[in-house]
C-alpha positions in Angstrom: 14.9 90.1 -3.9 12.7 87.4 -2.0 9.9 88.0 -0.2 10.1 87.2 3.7 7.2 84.7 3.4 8.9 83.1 0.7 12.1 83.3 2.7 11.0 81.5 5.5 10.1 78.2 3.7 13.5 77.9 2.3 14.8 78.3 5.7 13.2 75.4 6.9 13.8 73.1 4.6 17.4 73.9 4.9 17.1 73.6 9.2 15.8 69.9 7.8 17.8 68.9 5.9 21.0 69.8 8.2 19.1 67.4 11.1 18.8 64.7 8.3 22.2 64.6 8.0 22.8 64.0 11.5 19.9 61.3 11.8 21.1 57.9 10.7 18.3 55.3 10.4 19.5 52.0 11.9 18.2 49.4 9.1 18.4 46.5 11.6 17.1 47.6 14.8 15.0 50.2 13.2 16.1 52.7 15.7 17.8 56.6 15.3 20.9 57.0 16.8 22.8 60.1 16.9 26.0 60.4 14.4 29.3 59.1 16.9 31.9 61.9 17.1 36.1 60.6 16.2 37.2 58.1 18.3 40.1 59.3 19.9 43.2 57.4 18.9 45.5 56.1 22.5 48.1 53.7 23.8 47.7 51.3 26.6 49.4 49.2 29.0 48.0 46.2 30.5 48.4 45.7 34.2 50.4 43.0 35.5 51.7 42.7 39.2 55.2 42.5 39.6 57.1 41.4 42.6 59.0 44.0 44.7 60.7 43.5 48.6 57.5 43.8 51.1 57.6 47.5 52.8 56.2 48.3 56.1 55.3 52.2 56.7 55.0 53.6 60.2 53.9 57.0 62.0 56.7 57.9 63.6 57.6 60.9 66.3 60.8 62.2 66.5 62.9 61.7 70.0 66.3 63.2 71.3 68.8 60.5 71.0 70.3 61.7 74.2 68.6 64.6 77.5 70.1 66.1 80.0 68.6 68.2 82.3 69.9 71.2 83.8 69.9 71.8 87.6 72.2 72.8 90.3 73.3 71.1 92.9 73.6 74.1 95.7 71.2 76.6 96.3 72.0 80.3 95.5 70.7 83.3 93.6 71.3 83.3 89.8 73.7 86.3 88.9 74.2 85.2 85.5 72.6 83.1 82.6 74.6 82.0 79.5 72.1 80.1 77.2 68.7 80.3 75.5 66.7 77.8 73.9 68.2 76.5 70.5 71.5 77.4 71.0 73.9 74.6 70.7 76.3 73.5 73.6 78.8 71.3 73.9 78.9 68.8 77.7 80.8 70.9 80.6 79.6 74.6 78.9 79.2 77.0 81.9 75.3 78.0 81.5 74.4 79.8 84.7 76.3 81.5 87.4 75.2 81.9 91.2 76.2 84.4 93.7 79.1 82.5 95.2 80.2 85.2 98.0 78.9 83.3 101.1 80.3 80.1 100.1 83.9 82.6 99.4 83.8 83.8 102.7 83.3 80.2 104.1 86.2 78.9 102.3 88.2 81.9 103.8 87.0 81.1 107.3 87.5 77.2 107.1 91.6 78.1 105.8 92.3 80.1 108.6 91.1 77.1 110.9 92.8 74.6 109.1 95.5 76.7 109.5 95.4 76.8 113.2 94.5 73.2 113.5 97.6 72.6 111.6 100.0 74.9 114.4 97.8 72.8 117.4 99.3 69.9 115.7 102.8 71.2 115.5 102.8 71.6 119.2 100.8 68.5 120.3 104.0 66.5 118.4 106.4 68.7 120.3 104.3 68.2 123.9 104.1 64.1 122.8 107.9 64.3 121.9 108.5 66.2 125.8 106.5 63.8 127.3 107.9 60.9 126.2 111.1 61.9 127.0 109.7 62.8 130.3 108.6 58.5 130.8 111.3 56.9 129.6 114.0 59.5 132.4 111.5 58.6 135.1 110.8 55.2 134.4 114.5 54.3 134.1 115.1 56.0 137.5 111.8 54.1 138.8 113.5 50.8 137.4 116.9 52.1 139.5 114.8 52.8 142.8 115.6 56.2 142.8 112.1 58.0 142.5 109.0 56.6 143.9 106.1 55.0 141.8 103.8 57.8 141.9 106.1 60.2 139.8 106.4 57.0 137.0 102.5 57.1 136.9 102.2 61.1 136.4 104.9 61.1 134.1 102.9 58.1 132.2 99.6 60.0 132.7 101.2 63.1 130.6 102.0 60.9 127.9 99.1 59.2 127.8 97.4 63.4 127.9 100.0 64.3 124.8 98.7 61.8 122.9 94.9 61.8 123.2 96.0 65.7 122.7 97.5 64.9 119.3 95.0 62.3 118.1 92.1 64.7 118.4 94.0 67.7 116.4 94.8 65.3 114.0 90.9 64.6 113.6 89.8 68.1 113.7 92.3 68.8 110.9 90.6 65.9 108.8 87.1 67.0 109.7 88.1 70.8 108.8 90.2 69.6 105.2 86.7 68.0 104.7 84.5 70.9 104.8 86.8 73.2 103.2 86.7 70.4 100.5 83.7 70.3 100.0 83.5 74.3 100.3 85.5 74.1 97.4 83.1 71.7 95.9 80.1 73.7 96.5 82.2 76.7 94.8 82.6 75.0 92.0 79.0 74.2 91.5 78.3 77.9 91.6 78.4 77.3 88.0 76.0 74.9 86.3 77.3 73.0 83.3 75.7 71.2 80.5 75.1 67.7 81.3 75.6 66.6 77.7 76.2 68.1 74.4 73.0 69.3 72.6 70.5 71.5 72.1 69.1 74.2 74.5 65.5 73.8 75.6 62.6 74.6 78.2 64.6 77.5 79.5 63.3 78.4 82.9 66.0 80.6 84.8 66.5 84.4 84.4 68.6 86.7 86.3 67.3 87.5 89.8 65.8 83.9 90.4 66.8 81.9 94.0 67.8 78.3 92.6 66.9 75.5 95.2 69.1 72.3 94.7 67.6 70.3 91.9 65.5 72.7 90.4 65.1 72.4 86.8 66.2 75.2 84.8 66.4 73.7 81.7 66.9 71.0 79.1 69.9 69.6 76.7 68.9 67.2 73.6 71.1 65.1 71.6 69.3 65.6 68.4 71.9 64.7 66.1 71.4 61.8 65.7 67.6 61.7 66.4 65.3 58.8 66.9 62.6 58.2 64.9 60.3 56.3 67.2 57.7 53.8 65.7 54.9 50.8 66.8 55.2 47.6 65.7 52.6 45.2 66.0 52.9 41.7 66.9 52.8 40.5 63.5 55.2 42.3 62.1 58.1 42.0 64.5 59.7 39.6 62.2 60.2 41.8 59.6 62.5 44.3 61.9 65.6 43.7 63.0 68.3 45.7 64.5 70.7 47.9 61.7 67.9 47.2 59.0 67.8 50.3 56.9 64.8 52.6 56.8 63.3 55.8 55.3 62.2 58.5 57.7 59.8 61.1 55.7 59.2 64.2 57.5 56.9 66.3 54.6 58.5 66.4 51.3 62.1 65.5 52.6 63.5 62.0 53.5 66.4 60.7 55.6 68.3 57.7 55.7 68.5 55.5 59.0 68.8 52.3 60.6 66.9 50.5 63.2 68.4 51.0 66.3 66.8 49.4 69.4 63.7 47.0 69.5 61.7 46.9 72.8 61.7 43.1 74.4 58.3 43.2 75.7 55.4 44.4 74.1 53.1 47.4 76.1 51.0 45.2 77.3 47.7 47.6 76.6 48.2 47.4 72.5 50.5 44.5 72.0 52.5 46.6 70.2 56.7 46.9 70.3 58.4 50.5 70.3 61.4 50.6 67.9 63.8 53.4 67.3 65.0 54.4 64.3 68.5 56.3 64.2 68.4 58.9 61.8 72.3 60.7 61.6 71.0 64.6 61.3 73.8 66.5 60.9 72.4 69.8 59.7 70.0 69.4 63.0 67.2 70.4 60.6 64.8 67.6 62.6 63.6 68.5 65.5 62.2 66.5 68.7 58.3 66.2 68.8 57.8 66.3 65.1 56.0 63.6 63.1 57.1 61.7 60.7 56.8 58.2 58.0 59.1 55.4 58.5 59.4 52.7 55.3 61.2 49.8 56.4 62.1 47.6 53.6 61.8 43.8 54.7 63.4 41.0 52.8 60.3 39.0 51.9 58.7 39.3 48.5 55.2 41.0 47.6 53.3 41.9 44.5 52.3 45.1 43.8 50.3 46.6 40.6 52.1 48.9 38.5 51.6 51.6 35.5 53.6 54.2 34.0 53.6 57.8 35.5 52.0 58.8 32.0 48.6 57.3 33.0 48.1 59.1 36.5 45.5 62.0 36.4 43.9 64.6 39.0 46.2 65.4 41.8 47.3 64.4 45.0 44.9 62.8 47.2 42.3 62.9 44.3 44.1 60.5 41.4 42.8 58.6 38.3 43.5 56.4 35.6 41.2 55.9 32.3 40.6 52.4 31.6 40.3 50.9 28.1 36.8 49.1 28.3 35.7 47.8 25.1 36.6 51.0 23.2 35.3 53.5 26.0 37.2 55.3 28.0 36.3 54.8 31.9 37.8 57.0 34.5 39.0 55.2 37.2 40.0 56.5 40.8 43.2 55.0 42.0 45.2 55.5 45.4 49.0 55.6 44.6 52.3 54.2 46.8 55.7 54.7 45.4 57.1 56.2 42.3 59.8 54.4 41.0 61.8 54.9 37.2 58.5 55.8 35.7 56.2 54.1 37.0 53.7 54.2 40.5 52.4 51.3 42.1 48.7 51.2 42.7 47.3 50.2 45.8 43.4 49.9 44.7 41.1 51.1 42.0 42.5 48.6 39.2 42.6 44.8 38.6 45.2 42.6 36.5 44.4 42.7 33.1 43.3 46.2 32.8 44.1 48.1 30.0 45.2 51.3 31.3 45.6 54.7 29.2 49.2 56.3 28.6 48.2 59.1 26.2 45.7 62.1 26.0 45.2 61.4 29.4 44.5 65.1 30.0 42.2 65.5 27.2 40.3 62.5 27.4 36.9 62.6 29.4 34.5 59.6 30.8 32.8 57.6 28.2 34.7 58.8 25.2 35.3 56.2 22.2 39.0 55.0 22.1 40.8 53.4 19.2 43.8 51.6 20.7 47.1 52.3 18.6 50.4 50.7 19.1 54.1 51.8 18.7 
């Protein structure tokens, strides 16, 4: 058995010679390098643009295609409320209901003078019938000299009586058909419709409440469809045009639409034109006052950079590429645009000609040797 002092000496010597193996003296530069690991073995893909249809994107909020708002047109106390917000309605849908017995007992009233009005009448046609009767006797008689003047002039001053009699009943009758009308009217009114079809919102009526004429108590929204509603600069104007498709984003869902309306002046503070985009929402899962992206797909050309999905790294908000530089991997950070059939457009972080790598992506780290291999 060795000794430990001789022990130790051997150990050494072998410590060296396990470093000497690792030192390689450079014969030209007469310089020591460290031994280089395995290069790791990858494909690439050299970036080229290619040339796609120019696409304009656009914060966008989110508009009821169609409001109504809900108010009443007599005054009353609110005995009944039919709605609450979110619930779906279709235009004419009774909503609230006021107390309607004054305007009952008015109606009752306003019959039962009509109704007089109407025997007044009956009689003033009778007295105007008499009374004309009455003339035409005395004035032939007058005509035959057989009664004196004066009776023809009271006989014409009764008719003349009859029928002033008969022309005012026939006004009051009007007058009173006209208030019971618009009695009726007001009875209706008693209950408050939707002005559209829609949704229910900014309730503001409960039971109990005394509604003045044109209060608000509410709000109905067209939402399906919904208007996406963007800015368009100046520049770009040209690029829109009424029924042009578009791509409304709101989070991780998108929606088809079209370009509805474009504003003919400009707000003259920004220079910028409001456009509308009509988006069909017939689940009525989009909702007024939320924010959303709007890619509008123009017909002029543009070139973009692209590379296959298999070279994008990190995650979202925070992606990379590694770049082939003369057999060293460099990481490069890369914003991203669309994904299309494999491949994601890059918007900065890369130039054409860069030779971009597809594999071991998730293994390789900056400054590792590469060795390019093809197909």
């Amino acid at each position: 058995m060795l000794s430990k002092k001789k022990l130790i000496p051997i150990l050494l010597v072998a410590v060296l010679l396990i470093i000497g193996t690792a030192i390689v003296k450079d014969k030209d530069s007469g310089t020591t390098v460290a031994a280089s690991p395995n290069k790791v073995s990858v494909k690439t893909y050299e970036v080229n643009p290619v040339e796609k249809n120019s696409t304009y994107t656009y914060k966008a909020s989110l508009e009821a295609t169609e409001e109504g708002t809900v108010s009443s047109k007599v005054s009353g106390k609110v005995i009944q409320v039919m709605f609450e917000n979110g619930q779906v309605v279709s235009q004419g849908a009774p909503l609230v209901k006021l107390d309607d017995q004054d305007i009952l007992n008015n109606i009752a009233s306003s019959e039962s003078k009509l109704k007089s009005l109407e025997i007044s009448l009956e009689k003033n046609q009778l007295n105007i019938e008499n009374a004309q009767r009455s003339y035409d006797r005395t004035k032939y008689l007058f005509d035959q000299g057989a009664v004196p003047k004066v009776d023809l002039e009271a006989a014409e001053t009764t008719l003349k009586s009859a029928q002033i009699d008969l022309e005012s009943t026939k006004a009051n009758i009007n007058s009173a058909q006209i208030d019971l009308n618009n009695l009726k009217n007001s009875l209706d009114n008693t209950t408050i419709t939707a002005p559209v079809s829609g949704v229910m919102d900014s309730k503001s009526v409960e039971l109990g409440l005394f509604a003045n004429v044109g209060a608000a108590l509410g709000k109905v929204k067209n939402i399906s469809p919904i208007n996406a509603v963007i800015e368009v600069g100046q520049d770009d104007l040209s690029s829109v045009k009424v029924g042009q498709a578009a791509k409304v984003k709101v989070g991780t869902k998108e929606y088809d639409g079209a370009v509805k309306t474009i504003e003919a002046s400009a707000d003259p503070n920004v220079r910028v034109f409001k456009c509308k985009i009509e988006v069909p929402n017939q689940e009525q899962s989009l909702k007024p006052g939320m924010y959303a992206n709007v890619d509008i797909t123009s017909n002029q050309k543009a070139e973009m950079l692209v590379v296959p999905t298999d070279a994008l790294g990190g995650t979202p908000g925070n992606y990379s590429v590694f770049v082939n530089e003369e057999g060293i991997a460099r990481k490069h950070v890369v914003s991203i645009g669309e994904i299309t059939e494999g491949y994601v457009e890059i918007k900065s972080g890369l130039s054409k000609g860069d030779s971009v790598i597809i594999t071991n992506v998730n293994t390789l780290q900056d400054g590792d040797e590469v060795t390019v291999v093809k197909e």
